[in-house]
C-alpha positions in Angstrom: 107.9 104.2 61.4 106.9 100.7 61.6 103.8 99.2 62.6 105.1 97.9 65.9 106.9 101.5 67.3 103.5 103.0 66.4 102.1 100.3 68.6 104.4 100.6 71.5 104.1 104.6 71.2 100.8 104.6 70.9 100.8 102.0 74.6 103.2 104.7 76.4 101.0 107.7 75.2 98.2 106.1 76.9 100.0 104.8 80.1 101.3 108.2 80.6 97.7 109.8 80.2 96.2 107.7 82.5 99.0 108.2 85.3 98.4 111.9 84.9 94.2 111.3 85.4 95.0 108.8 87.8 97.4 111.2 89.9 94.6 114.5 89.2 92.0 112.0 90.6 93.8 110.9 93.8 95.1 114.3 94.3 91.5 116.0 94.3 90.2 112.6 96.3 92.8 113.8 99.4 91.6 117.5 99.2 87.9 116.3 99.6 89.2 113.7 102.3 90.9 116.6 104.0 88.2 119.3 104.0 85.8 116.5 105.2 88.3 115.2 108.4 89.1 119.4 109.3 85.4 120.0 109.1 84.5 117.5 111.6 86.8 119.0 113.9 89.1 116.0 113.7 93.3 117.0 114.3 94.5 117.8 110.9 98.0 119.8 112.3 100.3 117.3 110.8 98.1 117.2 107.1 98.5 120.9 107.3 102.5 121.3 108.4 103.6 118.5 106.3 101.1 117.8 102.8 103.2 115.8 100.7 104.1 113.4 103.4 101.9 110.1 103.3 102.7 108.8 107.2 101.9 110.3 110.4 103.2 110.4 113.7 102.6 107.5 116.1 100.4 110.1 118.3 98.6 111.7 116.0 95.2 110.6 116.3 91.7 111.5 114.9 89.1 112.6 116.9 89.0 114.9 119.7 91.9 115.8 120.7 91.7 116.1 125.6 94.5 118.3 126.8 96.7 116.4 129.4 
């Protein structure tokens, strides 16, 4: 192989091993953020139902949660 493809493989091995830390890392950082916000007592209903979605519903709030 020539200099330069060792160079560019050697580039893409580390871009892909930091996307994988950097996906591990944010992954773990919502689990944390999530046991924190359902340990306060906050409404986590949609976080629980629907994990691999990253928007909520207009009326979902945090905090206390008053019945109508």
């Amino acid at each position: 192989m020539k200099k330069t493809n060792k160079f560019i493989l050697g580039v893409a091995a580390a871009a892909a091993i930091g996307l994988i830390f950097y996906t591990l890392r944010n992954r773990r950082q919502s689990e944390l953020r999530h046991a924190r916000v359902a340990d306060e007592g906050y409404e986590t209903a949609h976080d629980v139902l629907f994990p691999n979605q990253k928007g909520r519903g207009r009326k979902l709030h945090f905090g206390p949660v008053l019945p109508e």
